[in-house]
VMD Tcl script that draws the C-alpha trace (Angstrom):
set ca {
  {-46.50 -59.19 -1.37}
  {-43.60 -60.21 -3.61}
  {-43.67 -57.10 -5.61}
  {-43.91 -55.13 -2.67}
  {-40.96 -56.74 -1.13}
  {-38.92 -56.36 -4.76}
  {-39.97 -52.85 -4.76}
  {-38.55 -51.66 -1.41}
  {-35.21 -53.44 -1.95}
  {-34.59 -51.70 -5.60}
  {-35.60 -48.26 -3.00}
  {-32.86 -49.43 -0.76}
  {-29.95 -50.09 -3.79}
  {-31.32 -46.48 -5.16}
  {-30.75 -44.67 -1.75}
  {-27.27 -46.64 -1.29}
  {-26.34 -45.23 -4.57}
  {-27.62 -41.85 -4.11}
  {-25.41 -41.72 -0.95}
  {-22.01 -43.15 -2.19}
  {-22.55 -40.74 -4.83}
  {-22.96 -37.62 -2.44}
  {-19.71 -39.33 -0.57}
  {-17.90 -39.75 -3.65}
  {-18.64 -35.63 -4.64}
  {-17.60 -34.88 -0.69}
  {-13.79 -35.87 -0.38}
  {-12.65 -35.95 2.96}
  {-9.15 -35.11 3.59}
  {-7.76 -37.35 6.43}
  {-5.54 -36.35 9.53}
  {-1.57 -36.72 8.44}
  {-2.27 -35.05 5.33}
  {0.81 -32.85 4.42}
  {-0.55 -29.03 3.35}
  {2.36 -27.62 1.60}
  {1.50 -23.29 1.91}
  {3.78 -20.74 -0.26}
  {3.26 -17.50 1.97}
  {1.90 -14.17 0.33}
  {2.77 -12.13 3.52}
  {5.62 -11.68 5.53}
  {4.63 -12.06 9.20}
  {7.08 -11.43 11.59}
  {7.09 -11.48 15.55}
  {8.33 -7.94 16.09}
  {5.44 -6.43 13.75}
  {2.25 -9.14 14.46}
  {-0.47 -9.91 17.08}
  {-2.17 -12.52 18.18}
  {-5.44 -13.02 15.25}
  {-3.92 -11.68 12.64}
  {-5.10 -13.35 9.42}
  {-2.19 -14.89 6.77}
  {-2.72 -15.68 3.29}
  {-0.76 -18.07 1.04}
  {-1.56 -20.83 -1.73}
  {-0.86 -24.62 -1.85}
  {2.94 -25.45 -2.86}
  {1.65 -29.01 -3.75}
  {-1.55 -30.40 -4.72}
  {-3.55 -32.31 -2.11}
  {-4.55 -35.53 -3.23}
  {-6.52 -38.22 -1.35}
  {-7.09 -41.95 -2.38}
  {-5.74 -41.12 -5.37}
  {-7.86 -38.36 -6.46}
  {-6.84 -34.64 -6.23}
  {-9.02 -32.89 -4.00}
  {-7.16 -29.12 -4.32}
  {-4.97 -27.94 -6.92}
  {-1.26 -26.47 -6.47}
  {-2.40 -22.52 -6.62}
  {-5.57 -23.19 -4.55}
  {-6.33 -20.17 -2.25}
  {-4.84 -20.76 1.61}
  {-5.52 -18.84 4.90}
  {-4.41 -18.88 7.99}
  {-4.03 -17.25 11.54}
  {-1.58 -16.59 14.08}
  {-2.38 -17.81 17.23}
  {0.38 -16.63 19.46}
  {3.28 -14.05 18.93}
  {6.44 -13.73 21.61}
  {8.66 -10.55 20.65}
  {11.87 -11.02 20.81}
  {14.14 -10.22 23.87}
  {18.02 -10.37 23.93}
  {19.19 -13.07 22.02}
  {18.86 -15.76 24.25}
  {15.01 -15.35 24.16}
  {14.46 -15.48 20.12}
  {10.65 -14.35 19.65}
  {8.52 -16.74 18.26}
  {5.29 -17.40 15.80}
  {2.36 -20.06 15.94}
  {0.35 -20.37 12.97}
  {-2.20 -22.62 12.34}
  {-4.46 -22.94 8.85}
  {-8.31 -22.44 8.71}
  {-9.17 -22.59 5.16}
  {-8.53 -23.84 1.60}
  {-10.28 -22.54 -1.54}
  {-10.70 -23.54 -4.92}
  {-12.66 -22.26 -7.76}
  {-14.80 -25.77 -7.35}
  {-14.17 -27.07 -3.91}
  {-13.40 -24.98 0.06}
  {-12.82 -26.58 3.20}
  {-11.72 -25.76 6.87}
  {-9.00 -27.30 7.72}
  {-7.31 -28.18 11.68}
  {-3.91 -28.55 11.19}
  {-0.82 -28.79 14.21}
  {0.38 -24.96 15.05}
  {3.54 -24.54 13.68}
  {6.01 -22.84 15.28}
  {8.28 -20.62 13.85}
  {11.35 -19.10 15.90}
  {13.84 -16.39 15.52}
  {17.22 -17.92 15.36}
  {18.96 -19.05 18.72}
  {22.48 -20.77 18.76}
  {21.40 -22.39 15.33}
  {18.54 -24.15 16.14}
  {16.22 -24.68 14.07}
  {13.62 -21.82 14.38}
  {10.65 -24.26 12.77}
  {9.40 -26.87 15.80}
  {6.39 -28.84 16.48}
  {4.10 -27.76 19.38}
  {5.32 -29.47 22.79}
  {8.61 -30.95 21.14}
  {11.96 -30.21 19.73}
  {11.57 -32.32 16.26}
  {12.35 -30.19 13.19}
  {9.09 -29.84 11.14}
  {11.10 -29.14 7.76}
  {8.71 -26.05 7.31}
  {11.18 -24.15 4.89}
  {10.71 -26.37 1.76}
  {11.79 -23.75 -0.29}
  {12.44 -19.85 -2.05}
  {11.01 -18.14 -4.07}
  {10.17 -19.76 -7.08}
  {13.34 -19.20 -9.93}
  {15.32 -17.79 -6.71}
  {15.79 -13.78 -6.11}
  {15.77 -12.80 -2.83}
  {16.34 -15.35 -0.19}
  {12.42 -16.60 1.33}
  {13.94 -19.37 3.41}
  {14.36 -18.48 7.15}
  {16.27 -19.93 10.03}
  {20.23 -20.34 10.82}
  {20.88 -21.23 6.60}
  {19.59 -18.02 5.31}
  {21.43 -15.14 5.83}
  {23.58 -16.45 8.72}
  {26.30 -14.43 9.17}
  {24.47 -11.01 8.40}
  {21.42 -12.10 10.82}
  {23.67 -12.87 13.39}
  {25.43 -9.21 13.36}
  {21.96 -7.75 12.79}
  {20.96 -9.84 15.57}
  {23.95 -8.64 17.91}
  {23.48 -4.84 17.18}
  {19.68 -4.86 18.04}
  {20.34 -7.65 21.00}
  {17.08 -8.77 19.61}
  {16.40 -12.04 17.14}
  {12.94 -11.62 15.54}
  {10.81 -14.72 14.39}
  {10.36 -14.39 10.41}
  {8.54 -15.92 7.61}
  {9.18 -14.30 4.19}
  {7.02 -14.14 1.97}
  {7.20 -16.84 -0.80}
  {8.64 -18.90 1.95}
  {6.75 -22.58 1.65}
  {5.74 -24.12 5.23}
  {4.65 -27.83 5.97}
  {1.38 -27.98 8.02}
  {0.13 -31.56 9.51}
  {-3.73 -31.96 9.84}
  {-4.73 -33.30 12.67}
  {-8.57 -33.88 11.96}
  {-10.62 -34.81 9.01}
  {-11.92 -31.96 7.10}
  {-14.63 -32.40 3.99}
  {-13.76 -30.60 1.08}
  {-17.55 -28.94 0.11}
  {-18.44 -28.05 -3.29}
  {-18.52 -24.28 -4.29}
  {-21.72 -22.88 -5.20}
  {-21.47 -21.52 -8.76}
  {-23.41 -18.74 -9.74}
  {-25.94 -19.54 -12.59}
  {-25.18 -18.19 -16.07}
  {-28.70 -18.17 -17.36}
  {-30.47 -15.74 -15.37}
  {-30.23 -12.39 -17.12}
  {-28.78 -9.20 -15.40}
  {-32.12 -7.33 -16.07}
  {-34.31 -10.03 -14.65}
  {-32.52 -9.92 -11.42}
  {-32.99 -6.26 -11.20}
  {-36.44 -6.62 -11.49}
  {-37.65 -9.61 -9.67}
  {-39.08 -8.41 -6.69}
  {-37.97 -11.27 -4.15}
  {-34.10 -10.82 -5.44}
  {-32.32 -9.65 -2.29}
  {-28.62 -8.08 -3.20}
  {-25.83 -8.23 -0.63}
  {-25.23 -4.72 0.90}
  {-22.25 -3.02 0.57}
  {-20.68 -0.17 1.39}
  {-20.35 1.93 -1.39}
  {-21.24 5.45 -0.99}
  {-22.87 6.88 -4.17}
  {-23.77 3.48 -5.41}
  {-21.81 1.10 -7.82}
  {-23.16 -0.78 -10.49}
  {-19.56 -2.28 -11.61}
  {-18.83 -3.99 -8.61}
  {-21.20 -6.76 -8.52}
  {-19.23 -7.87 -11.83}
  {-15.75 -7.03 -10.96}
  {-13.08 -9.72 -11.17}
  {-11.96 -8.90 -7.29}
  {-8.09 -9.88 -6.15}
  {-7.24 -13.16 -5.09}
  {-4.82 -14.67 -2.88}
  {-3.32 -15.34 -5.91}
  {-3.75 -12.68 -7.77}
  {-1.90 -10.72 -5.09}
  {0.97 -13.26 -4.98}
  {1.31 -12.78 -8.98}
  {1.13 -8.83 -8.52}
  {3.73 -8.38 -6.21}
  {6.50 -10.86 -7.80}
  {5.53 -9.52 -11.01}
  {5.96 -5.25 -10.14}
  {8.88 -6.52 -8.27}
  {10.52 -7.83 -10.94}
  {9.17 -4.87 -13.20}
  {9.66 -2.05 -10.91}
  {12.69 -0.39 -12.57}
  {9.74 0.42 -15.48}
  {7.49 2.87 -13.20}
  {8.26 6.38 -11.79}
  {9.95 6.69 -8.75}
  {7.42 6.41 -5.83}
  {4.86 4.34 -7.28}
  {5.30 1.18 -5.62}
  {6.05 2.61 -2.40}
  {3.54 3.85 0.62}
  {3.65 7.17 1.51}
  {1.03 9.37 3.05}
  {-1.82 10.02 0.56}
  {-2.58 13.58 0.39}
  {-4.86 15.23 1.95}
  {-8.65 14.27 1.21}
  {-7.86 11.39 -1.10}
  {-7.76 8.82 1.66}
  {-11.05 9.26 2.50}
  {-11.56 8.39 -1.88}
  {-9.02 5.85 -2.38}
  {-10.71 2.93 -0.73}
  {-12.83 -0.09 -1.75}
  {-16.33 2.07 -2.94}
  {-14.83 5.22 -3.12}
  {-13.93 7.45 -6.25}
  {-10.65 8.42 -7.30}
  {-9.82 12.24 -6.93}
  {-9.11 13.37 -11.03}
  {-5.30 13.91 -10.21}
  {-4.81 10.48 -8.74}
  {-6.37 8.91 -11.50}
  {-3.91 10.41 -14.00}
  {-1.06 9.51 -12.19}
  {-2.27 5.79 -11.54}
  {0.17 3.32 -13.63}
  {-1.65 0.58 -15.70}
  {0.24 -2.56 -14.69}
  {2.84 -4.60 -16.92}
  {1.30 -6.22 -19.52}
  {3.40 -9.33 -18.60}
  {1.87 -9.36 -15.07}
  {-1.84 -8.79 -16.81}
  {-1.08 -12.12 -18.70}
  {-0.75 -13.98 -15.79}
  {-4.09 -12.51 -14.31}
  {-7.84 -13.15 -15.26}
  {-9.33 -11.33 -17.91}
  {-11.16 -8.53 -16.47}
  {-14.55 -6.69 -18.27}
  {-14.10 -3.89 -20.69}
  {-14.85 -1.19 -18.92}
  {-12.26 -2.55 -15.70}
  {-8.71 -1.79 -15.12}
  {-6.21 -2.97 -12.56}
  {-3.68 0.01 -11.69}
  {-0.71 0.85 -9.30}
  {-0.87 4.26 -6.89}
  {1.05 4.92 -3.85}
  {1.79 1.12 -3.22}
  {-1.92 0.37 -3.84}
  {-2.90 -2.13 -6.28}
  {-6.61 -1.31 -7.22}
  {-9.48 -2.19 -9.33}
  {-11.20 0.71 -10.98}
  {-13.93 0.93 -13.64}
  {-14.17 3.80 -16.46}
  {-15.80 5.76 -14.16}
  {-13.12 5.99 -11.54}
  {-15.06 4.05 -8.76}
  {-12.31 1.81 -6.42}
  {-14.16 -2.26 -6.85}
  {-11.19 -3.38 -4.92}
  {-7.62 -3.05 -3.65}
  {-4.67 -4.21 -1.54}
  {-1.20 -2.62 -0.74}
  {1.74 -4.02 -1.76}
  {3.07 -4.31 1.89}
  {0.28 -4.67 3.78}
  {0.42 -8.07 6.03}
  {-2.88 -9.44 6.08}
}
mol new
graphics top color blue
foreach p $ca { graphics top sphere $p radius 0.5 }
foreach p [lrange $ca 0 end-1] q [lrange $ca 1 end] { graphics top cylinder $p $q radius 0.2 }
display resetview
């Protein structure tokens, strides 16, 4: 009876381990945490609708009971919730953006956060207020990193020339540069999972062959072996891209790193699983090598290239793995 007794409380100290150990490898981030976000994309009232999806990364590190939970860089997105266009200048349009997730290579989470709202200057008030009040949040906590053009937005950027911008249109748009770092507020505890990572044992081959293996479809007419190993763009990697061609941009041919029409045929080609047309590939600019130094190292047979303000992934064979446009807002 005694060893019976012994042996179910040693069970009980095993399963109280087991499950401070699963709490201790499940941080929890707690409501009041501060989420610093450096935008990617410019949103701004005049051009945005109500769902469209943001992407940024973490100004600031998050770090809970002393322990950081997400690294400064980590992967941010977000929505907008509502959008009011602008109408004369008494009736500044407005933004409300709220977060929904944050990525790392080792740990994601959803996040609830207070909707921040962002408004289009008005007899210089602050354009950045909390839901159902008039306290400053202190979104704009700063530039672009090393300054360059000006990311902060309300009545202290740009004053005088947003005013007679503001005058001439009778309109007074709600904006959020790019590179432009906003203060969100959770407002509910969110538990920071563990990513999944992909097992480096299992050989390509043996995949290919085990019957049971079910790959993800995709859509890429003609098929695509490359793409299941392609290093795809992250948030990131987009932010780096388009500082870096912008600072480099006086080194490609005139008309690269804009948008205009493709011609005719090739749109239905240059796309995610599509094949570029011979004549696009050899006018496709390799990018900087300073901006591939900043980037992961991609395979041997994969190359990251500039057309038509696209920014795509191709392997040696031509076949588009991924891509983004330099001004796209999404």
């Amino acid at each position: 009876m005694y060893r019976t007794r012994s042996l179910f409380v040693a069970i009980l100290f095993l399963l109280a381990g087991s499950l401070a150990g699963l709490a201790a490898a499940t941080p929890e981030i707690p409501p009041g945490t501060d989420v610093h976000v450096r935008m990617i994309d410019t949103l701004t009232s005049a051009k945005v609708t109500a769902g469209d999806i943001f992407h940024g990364t973490l100004e600031e590190p998050i770090v809970v009971a002393g322990k950081q939970v997400f690294p400064k860089g980590a992967d941010v997105t977000g929505t907008v919730v509502a959008v009011h266009e602008s109408g004369r200048l008494s009736d500044p349009g407005e933004l409300s953006l709220v977060l929904n997730t944050i990525s790392s290579k080792k740990m994601a989470s959803s996040v609830t956060v207070q909707p921040l709202v962002v408004k289009g200057e008005s007899h210089g008030k602050s354009n950045v207020t909390k839901i159902g009040g008039g306290a400053a949040l202190g979104a704009i906590i700063g530039g672009i990193a090393g300054g360059g053009k000006g990311a902060a937005i309300g009545a202290g950027a740009g004053g005088a020339a947003g005013t007679a911008g503001a005058a001439a249109t009778g309109k007074r748009d709600a904006v959020v540069e790019s590179e432009a770092v906003l203060k969100f507020v959770t407002t509910e505890t969110s538990t920071a999972a563990p990513v999944p990572q992909a097992s480096t044992t299992a050989e390509p081959a043996t995949r290919e062959n085990t019957p049971t293996a079910k790959e993800p479809e995709r859509d890429e007419p003609g098929g695509n072996d490359s793409f299941g190993n392609a290093v795809l763009f992250t948030a990131r990697d987009r932010r780096v891209i388009r500082n870096c061609l912008n600072a480099h941009a006086t080194e490609f041919p005139e008309g690269t790193l804009e948008r205009p029409e493709l011609p005719s045929g090739s749109d239905r080609q240059v796309r995610v699983g599509g094949t570029l047309p011979s004549d696009v590939e050899t006018k496709a600019q390799a990018l900087p090598i300073a901006c591939e130094q900043q980037l992961p190292n991609l395979r041997s047979n994969q190359e990251r290239v500039v057309y038509s303000g696209r920014v795509l992934l191709v392997d040696d064979s031509g076949h588009v793995l991924d891509m983004f446009e330099l001004n796209e807002n999404r």
